[in-house]
C-alpha positions as CSV (number, residue, x, y, z in Angstrom):
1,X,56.3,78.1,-193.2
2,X,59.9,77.5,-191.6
3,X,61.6,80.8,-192.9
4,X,63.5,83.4,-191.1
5,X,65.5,86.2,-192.2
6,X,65.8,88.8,-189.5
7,X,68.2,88.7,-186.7
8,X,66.3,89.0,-183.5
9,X,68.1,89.7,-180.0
10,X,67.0,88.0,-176.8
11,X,65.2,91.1,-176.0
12,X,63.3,88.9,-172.9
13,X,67.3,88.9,-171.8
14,X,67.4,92.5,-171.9
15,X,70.6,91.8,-174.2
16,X,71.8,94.5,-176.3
17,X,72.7,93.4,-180.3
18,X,75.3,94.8,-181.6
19,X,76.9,93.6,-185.0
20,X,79.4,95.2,-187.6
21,X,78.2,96.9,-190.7
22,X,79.7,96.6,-193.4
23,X,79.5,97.7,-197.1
24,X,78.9,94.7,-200.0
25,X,82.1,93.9,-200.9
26,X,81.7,93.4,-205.2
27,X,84.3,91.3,-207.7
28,X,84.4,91.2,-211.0
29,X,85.2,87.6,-212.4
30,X,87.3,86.9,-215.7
31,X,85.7,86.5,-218.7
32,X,85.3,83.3,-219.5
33,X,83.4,82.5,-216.1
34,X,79.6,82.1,-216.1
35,X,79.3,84.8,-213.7
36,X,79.8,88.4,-214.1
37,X,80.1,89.6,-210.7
38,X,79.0,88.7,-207.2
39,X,78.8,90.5,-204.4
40,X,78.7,89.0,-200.8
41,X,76.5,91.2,-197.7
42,X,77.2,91.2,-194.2
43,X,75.4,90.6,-192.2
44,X,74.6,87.9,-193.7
45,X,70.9,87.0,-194.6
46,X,69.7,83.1,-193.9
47,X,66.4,81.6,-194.1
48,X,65.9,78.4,-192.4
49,X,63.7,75.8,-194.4
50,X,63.8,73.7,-191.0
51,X,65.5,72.8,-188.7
52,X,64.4,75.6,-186.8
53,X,62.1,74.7,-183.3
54,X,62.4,71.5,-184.3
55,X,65.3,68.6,-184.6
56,X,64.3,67.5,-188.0
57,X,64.6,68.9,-192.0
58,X,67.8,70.8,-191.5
59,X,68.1,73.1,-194.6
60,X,69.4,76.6,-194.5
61,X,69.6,79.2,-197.5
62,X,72.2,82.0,-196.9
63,X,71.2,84.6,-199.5
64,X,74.9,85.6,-201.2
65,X,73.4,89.3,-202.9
66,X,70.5,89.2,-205.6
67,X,71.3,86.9,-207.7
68,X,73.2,84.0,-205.8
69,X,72.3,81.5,-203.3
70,X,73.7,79.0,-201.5
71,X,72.3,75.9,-199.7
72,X,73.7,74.1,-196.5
73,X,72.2,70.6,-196.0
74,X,69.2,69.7,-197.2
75,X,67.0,67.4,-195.2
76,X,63.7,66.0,-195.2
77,X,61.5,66.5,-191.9
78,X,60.5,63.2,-190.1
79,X,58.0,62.0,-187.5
80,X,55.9,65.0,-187.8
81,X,53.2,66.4,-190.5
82,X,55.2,69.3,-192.1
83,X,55.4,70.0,-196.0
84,X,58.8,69.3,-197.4
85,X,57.8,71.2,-200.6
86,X,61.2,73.3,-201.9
87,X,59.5,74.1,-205.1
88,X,57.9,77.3,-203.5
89,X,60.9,78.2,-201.3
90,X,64.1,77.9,-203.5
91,X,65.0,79.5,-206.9
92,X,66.9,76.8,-208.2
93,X,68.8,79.0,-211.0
94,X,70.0,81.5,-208.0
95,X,71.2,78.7,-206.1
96,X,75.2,78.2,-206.9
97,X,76.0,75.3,-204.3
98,X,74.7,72.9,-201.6
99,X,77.3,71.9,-198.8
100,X,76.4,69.0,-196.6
101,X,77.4,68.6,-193.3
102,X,76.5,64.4,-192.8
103,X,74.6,61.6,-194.2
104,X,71.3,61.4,-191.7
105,X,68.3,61.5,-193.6
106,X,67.1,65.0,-192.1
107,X,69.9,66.2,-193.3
108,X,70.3,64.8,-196.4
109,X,66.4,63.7,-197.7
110,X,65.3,66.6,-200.0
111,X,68.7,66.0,-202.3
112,X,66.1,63.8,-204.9
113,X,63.5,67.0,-204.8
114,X,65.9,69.1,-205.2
115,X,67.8,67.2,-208.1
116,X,64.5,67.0,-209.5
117,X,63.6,70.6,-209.4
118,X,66.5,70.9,-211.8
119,X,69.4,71.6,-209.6
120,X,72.7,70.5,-211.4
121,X,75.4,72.5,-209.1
122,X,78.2,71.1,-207.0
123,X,77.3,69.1,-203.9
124,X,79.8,69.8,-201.2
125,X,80.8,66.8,-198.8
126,X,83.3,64.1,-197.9
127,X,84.4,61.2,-199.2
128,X,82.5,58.9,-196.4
129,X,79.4,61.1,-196.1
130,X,79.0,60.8,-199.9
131,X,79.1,57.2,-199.5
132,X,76.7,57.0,-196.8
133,X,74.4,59.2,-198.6
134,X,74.3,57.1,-201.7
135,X,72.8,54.5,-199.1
136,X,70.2,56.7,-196.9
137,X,68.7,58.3,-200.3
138,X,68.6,54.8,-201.8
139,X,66.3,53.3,-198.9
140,X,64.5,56.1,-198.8
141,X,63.5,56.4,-202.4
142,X,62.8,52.9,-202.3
143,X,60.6,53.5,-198.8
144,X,58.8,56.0,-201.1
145,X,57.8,53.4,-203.6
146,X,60.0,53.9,-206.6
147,X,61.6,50.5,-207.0
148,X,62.8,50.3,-210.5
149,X,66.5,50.0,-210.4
150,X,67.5,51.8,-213.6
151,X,65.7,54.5,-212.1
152,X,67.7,54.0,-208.7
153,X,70.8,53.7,-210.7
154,X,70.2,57.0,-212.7
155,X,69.8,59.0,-209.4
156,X,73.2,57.9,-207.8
157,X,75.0,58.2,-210.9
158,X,73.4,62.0,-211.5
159,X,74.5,62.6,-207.6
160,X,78.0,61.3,-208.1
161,X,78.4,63.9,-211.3
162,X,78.0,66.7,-208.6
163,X,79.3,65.8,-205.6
164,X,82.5,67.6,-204.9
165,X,84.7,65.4,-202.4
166,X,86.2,68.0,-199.9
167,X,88.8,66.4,-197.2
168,X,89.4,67.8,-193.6
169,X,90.7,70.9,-192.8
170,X,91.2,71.9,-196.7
171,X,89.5,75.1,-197.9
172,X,87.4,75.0,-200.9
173,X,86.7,77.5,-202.9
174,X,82.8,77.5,-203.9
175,X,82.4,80.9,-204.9
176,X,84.6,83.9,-205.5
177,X,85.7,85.6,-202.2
178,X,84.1,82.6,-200.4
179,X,85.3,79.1,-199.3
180,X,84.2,76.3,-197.1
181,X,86.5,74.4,-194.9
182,X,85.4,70.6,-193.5
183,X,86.1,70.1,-189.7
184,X,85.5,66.8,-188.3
185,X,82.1,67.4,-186.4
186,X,82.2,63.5,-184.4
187,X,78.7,62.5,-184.9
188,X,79.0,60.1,-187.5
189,X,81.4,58.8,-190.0
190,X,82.3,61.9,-192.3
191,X,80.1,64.2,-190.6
192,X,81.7,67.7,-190.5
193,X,80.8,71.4,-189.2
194,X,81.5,74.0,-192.1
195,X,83.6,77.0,-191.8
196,X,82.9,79.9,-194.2
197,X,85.4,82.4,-194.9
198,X,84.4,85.2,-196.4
199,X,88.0,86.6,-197.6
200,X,87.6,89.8,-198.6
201,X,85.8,91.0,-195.6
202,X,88.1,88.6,-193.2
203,X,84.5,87.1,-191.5
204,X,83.8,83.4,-190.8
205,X,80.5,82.3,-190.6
206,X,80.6,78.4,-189.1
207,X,77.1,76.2,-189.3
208,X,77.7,73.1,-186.9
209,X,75.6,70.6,-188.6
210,X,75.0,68.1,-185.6
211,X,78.1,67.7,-183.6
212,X,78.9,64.6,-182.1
213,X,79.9,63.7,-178.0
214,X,83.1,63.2,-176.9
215,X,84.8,60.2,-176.6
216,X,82.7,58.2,-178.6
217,X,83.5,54.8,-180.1
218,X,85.6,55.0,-183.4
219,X,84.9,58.6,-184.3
220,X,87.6,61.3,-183.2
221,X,86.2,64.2,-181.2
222,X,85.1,67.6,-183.0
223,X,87.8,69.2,-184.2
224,X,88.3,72.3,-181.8
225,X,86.6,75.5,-183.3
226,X,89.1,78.1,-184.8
227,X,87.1,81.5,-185.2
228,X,83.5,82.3,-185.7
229,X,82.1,85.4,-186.3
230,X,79.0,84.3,-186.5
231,X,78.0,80.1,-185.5
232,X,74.8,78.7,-186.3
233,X,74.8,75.9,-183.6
234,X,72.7,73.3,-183.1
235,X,71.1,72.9,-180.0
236,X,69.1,69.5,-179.8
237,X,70.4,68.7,-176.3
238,X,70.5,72.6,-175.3
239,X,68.7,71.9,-172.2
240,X,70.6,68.6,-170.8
241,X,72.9,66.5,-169.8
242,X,73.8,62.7,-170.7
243,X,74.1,60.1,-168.7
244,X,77.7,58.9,-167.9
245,X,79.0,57.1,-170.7
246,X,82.0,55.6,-169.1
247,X,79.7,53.3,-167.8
248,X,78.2,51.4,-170.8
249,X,80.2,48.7,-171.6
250,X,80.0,48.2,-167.3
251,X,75.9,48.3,-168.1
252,X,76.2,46.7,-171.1
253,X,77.8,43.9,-170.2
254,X,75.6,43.6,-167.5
255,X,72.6,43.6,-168.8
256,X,74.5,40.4,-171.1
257,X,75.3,38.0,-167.8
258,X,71.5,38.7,-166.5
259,X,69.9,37.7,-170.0
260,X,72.1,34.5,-170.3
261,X,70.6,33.2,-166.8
262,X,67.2,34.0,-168.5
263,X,68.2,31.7,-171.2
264,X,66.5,33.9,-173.8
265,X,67.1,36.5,-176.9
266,X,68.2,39.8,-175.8
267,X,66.7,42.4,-179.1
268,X,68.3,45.8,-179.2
269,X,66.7,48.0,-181.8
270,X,69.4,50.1,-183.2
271,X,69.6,52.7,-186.0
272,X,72.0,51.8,-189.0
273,X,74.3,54.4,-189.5
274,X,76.8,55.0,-186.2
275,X,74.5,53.0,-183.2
276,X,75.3,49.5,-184.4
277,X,78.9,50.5,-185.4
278,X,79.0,51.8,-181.7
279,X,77.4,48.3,-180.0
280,X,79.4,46.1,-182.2
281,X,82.6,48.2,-181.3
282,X,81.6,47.5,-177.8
283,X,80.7,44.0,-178.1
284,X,84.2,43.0,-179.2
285,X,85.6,45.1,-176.6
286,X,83.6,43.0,-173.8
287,X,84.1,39.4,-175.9
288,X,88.0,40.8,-175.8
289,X,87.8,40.9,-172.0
290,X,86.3,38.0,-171.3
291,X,88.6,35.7,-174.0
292,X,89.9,33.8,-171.5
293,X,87.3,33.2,-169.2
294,X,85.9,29.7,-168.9
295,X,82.6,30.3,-166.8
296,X,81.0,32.8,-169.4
297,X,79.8,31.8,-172.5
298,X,78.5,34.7,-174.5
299,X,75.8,34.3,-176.9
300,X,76.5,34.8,-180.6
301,X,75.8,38.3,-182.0
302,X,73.4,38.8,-184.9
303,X,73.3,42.0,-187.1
304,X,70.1,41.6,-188.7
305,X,69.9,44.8,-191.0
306,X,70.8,44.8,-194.4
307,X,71.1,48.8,-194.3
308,X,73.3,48.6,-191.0
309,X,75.5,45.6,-192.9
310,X,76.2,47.8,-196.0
311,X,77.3,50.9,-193.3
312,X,79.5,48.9,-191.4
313,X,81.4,47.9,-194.4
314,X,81.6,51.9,-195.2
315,X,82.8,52.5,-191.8
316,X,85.5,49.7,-192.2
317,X,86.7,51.0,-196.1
318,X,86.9,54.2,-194.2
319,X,89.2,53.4,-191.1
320,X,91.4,56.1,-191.7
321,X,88.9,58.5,-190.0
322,X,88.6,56.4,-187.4
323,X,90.2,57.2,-183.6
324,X,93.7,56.4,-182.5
325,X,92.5,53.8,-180.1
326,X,90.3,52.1,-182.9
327,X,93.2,51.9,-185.2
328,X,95.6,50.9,-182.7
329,X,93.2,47.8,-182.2
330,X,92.6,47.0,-185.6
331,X,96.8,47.0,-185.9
332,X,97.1,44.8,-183.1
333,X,94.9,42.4,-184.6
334,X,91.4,42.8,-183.6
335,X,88.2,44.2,-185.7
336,X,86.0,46.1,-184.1
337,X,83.6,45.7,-186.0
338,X,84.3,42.4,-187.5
339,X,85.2,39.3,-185.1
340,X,84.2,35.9,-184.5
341,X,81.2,35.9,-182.8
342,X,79.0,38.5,-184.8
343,X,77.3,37.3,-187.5
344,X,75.4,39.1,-190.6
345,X,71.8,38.2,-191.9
346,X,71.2,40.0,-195.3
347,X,68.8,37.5,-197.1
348,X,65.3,38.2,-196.5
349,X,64.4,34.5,-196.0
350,X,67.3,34.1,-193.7
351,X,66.0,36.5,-191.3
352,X,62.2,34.9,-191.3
353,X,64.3,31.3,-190.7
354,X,65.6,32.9,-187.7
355,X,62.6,34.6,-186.8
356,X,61.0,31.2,-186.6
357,X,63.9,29.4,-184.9
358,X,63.8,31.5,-182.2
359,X,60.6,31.6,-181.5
360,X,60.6,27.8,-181.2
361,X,63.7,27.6,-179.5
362,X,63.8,30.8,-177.4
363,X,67.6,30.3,-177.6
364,X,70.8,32.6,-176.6
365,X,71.2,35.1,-178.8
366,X,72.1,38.8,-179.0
367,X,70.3,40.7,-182.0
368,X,70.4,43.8,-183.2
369,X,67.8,45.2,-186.0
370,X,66.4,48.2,-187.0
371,X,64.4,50.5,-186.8
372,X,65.6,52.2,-183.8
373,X,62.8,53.0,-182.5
374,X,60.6,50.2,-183.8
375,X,58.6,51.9,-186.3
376,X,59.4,49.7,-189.1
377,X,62.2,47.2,-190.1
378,X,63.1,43.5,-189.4
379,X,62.9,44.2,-185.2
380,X,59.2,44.1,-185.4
381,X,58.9,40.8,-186.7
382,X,61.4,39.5,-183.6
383,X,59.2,41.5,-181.1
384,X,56.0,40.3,-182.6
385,X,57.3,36.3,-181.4
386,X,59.3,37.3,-178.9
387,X,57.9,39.8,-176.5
388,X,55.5,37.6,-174.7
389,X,58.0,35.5,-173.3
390,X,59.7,36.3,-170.0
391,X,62.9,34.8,-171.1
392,X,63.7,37.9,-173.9
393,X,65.5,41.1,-173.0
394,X,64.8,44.2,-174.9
395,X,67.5,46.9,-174.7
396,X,66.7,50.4,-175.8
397,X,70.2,52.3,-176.4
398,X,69.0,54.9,-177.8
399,X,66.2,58.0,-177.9
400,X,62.5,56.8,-178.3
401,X,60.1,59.4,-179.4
402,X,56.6,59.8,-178.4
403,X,54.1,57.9,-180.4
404,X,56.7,55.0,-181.5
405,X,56.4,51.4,-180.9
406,X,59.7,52.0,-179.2
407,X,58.3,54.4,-176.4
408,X,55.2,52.3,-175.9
409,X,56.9,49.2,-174.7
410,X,59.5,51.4,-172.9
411,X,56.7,52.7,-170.7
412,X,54.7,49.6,-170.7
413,X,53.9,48.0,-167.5
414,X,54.8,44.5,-167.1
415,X,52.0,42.6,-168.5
416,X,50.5,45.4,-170.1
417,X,49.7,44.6,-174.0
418,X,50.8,46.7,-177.0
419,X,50.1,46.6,-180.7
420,X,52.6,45.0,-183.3
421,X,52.1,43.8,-186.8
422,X,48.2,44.7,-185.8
423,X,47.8,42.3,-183.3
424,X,47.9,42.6,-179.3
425,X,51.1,41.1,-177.5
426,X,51.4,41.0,-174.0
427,X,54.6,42.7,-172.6
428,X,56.1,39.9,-170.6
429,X,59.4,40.7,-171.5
430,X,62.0,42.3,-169.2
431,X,62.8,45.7,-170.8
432,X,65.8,47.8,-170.1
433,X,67.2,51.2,-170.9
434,X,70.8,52.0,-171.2
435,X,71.4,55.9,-170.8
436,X,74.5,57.5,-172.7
437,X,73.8,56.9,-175.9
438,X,74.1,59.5,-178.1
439,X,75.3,61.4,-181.0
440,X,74.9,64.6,-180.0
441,X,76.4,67.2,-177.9
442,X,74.7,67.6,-174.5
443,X,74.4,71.2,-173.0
444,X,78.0,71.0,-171.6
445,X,79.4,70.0,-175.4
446,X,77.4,72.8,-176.5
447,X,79.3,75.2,-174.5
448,X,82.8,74.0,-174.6
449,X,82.3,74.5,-178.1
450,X,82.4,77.6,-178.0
451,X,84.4,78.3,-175.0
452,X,87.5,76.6,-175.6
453,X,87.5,78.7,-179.7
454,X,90.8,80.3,-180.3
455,X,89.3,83.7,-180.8
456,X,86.1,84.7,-179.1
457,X,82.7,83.6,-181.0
458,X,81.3,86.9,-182.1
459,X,77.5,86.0,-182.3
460,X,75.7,82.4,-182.1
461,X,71.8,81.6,-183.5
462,X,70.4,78.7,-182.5
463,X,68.9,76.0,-184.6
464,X,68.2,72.2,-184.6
465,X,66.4,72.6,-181.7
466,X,62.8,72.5,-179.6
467,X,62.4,75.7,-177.8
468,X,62.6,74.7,-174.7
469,X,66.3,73.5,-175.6
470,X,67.1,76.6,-177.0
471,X,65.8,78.7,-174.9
472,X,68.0,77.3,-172.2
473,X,71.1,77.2,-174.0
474,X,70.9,80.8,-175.1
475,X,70.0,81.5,-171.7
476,X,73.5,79.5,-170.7
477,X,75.7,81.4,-173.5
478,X,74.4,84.7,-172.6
479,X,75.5,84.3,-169.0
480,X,79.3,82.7,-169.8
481,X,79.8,84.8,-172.5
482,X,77.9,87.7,-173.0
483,X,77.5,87.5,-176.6
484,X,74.6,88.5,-178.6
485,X,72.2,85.2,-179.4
486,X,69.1,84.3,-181.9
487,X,66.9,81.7,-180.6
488,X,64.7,80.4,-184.5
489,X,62.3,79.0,-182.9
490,X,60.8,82.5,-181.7
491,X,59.8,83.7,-185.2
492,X,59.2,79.7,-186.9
493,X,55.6,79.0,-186.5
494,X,55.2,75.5,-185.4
């Protein structure tokens, strides 16, 4: 069980917890509304359905008074063996609204249970998350064997009828005496951190969702926090630092010039939703460079991802989020994600006729295909022809956990065989890493996120996070800012 519903100090800190007690502050509605009264507690009381010593299944109940409840995220737990059941763990006729923070699948996965359990309340989110989402619970569904597209269709037209579009910065009001403000939380398109005022008691309770680094390509940088009472903060990269991501494009680029005296493919395994947005963006950026020079003829850039194709058209309808720099490029002419030399493969046939060309061939060519970290999608069947010959590059840009295809030829030796589509291949491929990739905060983030707050933070609990990572970052808040902290993973059992 993921639940937790007590505050508990870091009493191995010897830190002292100290809150505000207040009395329930009650409302009686007008007549004609479908409630009679509500009542709203502080401090508040959450249980965490995940996302708790873990980085996966985000979904957190915050328990309004007896008889209403309100969800934030909803996501379905990945990689590992846990039960995503919600049937035992939320009363779907106490529960009055679901806000979602962004589109990733552990974020977002349990929506269809939850829909399915009966749930016909407002869905919280923006414009581009909602559009994203449509996508990630499409493949997924699909993934989990229900193919009939009436049946597809009825699902995104029942989760249109409830999503409620909120924009940036706008509060909405989702119960009485509560609202929910979207702040732009820079880790994908649309994502957001939500800020929860409780008026009547003048509190603010803010969950971060994920929130995104700095200086990333397209997406503007968090929006600075206001006020927080209380901040449920994720904490995935609570116990490091990134690499320095000025240097990719330098890295990048070089890791391009070494591959084309190879003479062979270079595959990058890349997720769908903000990773290939992010190379492509970079891509142009070096092409752009380079326009001019004679002596370098860069290869030709394939996208093979049907997925990653439909969110790059999402992130293109949706360039008014994008950062000034982006949009300054795109008015002067150029398309980040758009230009000459990338090219799309959608058809299923066309990506087995390129499959097969380049295995005969062994040609130039830069592709990127999912899954990120190889555990499905179209990049198997190019690593499957590809990695046994010396000429091919593979670039890892991004995380690769333990147990994934993606990991195993990371750490291979040279020479050393691996298993794909059930057969042994030889790793004779030259395999690189490029560090700084990522959409998440690192410890520093973390803590300017809190530091640089208008008012002081008044309390923080940790979530989103393995232990070790929170442990560390509490350890790091305590000692800057002396503020009382919750660390979930001590009372989650793993």
């Amino acid at each position: 069980m993921y639940q937790h519903n007590s505050y508990v100090p870091l009493s191995y800190l010897g830190m002292p917890m100290s809150r505000i007690e207040l009395h329930s502050f009650k409302i009686t509605l007008n007549s004609d509304s479908t409630m009679t009264a509500t009542t709203i507690d502080w401090p508040i009381q959450l249980s965490h359905l995940g996302g708790t010593w873990q980085v996966t299944g985000s979904c957190h109940l915050w328990r309004i008074n007896s008889q209403h409840t309100i969800m934030i995220d909803c996501g379905a737990f990945q990689g590992i063996s846990d039960n995503n059941e919600l049937a035992t763990q939320v009363e779907v006729e106490r529960l009055k609204a679901v806000c979602i923070t962004h589109a990733h699948l552990d974020h977002v996965g349990r929506l269809p249970q939850l829909l399915a359990l009966g749930y016909r309340g407002p869905i919280y989110c923006t414009a581009a998350t909602h559009a994203l989402m449509q996508l990630v619970l499409g493949d997924s569904l699909q993934l989990a064997g229900i193919k009939d597209e009436s049946a597809l269709a009825a699902f995104s037209r029942l989760l249109a009828r409830q999503v409620v579009i909120c924009r940036y910065g706008v509060p909405t009001n989702i119960l009485p005496s509560l609202t929910v403000t979207f702040e732009e939380a820079g880790h994908i398109l649309g994502s957001s951190y939500l800020c929860f005022d409780i008026t009547p008691l003048n509190k603010r309770v803010v969950f971060s969702g994920d929130l995104g680094c700095r200086a990333s390509p397209l997406l503007n940088d968090p929006t600075p926090l206001n006020r927080a009472d209380l901040l449920i903060l994720e904490s995935t990269y609570g116990d490091r630092l990134h690499g320095d991501r000025s240097q990719r494009i330098t890295q990048l680029e070089a890791v391009i010039k070494r591959a084309l005296s190879d003479g062979g493919a270079i595959l990058i395994p890349a997720f769908s939703i903000g990773r290939t947005q992010e190379l492509l963006y970079e891509f142009e950026q070096i092409w752009h460079q380079h326009q001019d020079a004679k002596h370098i003829n860069f290869p030709e850039i394939v996208i093979d991802s049907p997925m990653a194709n439909r969110v790059t058209d999402i992130y293109q309808h949706h360039d008014s989020l994008w950062d000034e720099a982006s949009q300054a490029k795109q008015s002067a002419g150029r398309h980040p994600l758009d230009f000459r030399h990338a090219h799309r493969v959608g058809e299923h046939a066309l990506h087995l006729t390129l499959v097969n060309r380049l295995k005969s061939t062994a040609e130039p060519v830069i592709v990127i295909a999912g899954s990120g970290m190889c555990t499905g999608g179209r990049i198997i069947n190019y690593l499957d022809v590809l990695i046994e010959d010396p000429r091919t590059d593979i670039l890892f840009v991004g995380y690769q956990a333990a147990g994934t295809l993606g990991a195993t030829i990371q750490q291979a030796a040279a020479g050393q065989t691996v298993i794909i589509n059930q057969q042994k291949r030889r790793v004779n491929a030259q395999v690189s890493t490029l560090a700084g990739y990522s959409a998440h905060a690192d410890q520093s983030e973390l803590l300017a996120f809190i530091g640089d707050a208008t008012l002081p933070v008044g309390e923080v609990r940790l979530v989103h996070g393995a232990a070790p990572a929170q442990y560390a970052l509490a350890e790091k808040i305590r000692q800057r800012f002396n503020i009382p902290v919750t660390i979930t993973a001590e009372t989650a059992t793993p």
